[in-house]
N, C-alpha and C positions, 0 to 999 in steps of 0.2 A: 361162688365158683361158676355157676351154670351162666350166669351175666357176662362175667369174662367169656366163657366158651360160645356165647353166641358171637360176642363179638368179634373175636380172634373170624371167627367162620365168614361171618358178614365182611371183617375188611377182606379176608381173600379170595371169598366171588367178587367183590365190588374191584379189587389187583385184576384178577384174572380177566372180567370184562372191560376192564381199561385197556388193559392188554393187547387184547382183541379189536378195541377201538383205535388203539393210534396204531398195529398193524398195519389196519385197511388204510388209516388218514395217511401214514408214514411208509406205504411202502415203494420200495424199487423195483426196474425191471429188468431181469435177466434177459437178454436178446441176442440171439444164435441166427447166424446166416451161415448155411453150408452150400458152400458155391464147388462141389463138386460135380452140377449137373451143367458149368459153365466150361469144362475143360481142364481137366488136371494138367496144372502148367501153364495152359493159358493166362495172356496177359488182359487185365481191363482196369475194371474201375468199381469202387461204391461208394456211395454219393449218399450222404448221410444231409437229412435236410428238415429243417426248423422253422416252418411260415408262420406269419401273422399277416392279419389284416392292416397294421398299423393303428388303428383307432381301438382296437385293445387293450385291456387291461395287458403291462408286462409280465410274462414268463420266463426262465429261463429251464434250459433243457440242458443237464450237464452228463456227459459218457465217459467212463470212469473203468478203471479194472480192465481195459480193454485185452484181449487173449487171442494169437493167431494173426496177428497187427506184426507187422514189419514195421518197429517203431524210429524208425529211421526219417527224421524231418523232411526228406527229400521226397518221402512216399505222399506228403500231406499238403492238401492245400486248403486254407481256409480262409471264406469271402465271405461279403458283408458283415454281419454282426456275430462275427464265430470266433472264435478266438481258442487255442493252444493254454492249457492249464496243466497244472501237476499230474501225470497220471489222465490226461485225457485232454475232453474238448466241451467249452459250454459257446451253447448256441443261445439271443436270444431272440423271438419274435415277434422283434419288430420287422415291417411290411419288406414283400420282398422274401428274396431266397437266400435266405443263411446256411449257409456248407460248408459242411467238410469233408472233402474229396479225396478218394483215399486212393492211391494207384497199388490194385494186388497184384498178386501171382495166384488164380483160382488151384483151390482143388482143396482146400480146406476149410475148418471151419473158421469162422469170425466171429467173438461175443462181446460182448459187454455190456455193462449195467447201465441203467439209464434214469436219470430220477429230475422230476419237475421239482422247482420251487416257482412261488409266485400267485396271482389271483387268477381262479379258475372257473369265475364266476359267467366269463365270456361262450358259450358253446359254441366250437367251429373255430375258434381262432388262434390257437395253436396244436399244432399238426405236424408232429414229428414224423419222415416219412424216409424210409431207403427205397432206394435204385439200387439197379446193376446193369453197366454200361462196356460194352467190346472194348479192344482193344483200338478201336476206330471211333472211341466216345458214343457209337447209338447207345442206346436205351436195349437194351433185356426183355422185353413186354412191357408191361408196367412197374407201378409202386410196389414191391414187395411185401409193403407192412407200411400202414399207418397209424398211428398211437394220437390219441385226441385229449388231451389235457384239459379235462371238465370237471365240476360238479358232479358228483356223482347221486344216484339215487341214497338218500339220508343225507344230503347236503356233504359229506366227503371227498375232497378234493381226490381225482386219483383221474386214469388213462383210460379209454377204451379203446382195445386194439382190432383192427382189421387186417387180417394177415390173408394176403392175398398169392402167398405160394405156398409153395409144402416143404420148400428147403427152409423156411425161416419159423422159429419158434419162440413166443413171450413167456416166462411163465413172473407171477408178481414174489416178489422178493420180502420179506419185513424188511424191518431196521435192528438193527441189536440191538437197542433198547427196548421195541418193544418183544422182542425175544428173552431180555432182561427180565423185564416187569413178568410176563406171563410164566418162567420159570419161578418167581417169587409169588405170583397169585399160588402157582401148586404147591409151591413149598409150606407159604398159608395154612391151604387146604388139608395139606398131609398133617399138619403139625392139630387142625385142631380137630381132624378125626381123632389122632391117637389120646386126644386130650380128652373124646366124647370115652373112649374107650376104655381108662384109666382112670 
């Protein structure tokens, strides 16, 4: 019985660190732009934008869930390698400025999820970046947020962001499976306390 109980134990730390690992591998990015410091009611624009160098490995960058979007085709324009999808928009980066341009009405917020698929073994060459542009198309200051689809330290594919305003917020998202699995590493876990216990 004591062999069983180790091992019941062992698979569900070895669940729960799995968990944990394809979290970080697999997650998405919640992404909030609150453009009420642009004019409540004011008209413009956000310029959602997906570069490559071209001699990169491909990536795609697909926005999804979108919330606060006036989903009305006529708001959206999407150039070079952008293209209109179920519930969103995937960009990908290849060289050149892939957009998708999004005509608002400020004074609220704007979010949605954002998730790489693709080789991230390239650093620097895909660079998913927002703008916000008048109602005259200038530019807002700069890049609002740039997200860098890399390698990450332990070899993990995932984003590093530079958020370059205070109206725009990342925060990383899992996947529901690995929200699956890790609820099932604890389930594991509870099951083979009560078993050390009994």
């Amino acid at each position: 019985m004591t062999i069983f109980k180790n091992i019941v134990r062992t698979l569900a730390l070895l669940l729960a660190l799995g968990a944990a690992n394809q979290a970080a591998a697999g997650a998405m990015y919640l992404v909030s732009v609150d453009t009420k410091q642009y004019g409540v009611g004011a008209s413009g624009f956000l310029d959602f934008v997906f570069n490559g160098q071209g001699s990169g490995p491909a990536v795609t960058a697909t926005m999804s869930n979108l919330q606060g979007f006036d989903m009305d085709p006529e708001n959206f324009d999407t150039m070079n390698d952008a293209s209109a999808i179920a519930g969103g928009f995937q960009l990908l980066n290849s060289a050149g400025f892939n957009d998708v341009y999004y005509q608002a009405t400020f004074g609220g917020v704007f979010s949605f999820m954002l998730s790489f698929a693709g080789d991230a073994s390239a650093v620097d060459l895909s660079t998913f970046s927002i703008f916000a542009l008048d109602a005259m198309e200038a530019q807002i200051g700069g890049a609002l947020l740039e997200l860098t689809y890399q390698l990450l330290p332990g070899g993990e594919a995932g984003a590093v962001a530079d958020v370059q305003a205070a109206n725009v917020a990342v925060s990383q998202v899992p996947e529901p499976g690995a929200l699956a699995l890790a609820g099932l590493g604890l389930l594991m876990l509870g099951v083979a306390r009560r078993q050390r216990r009994a």
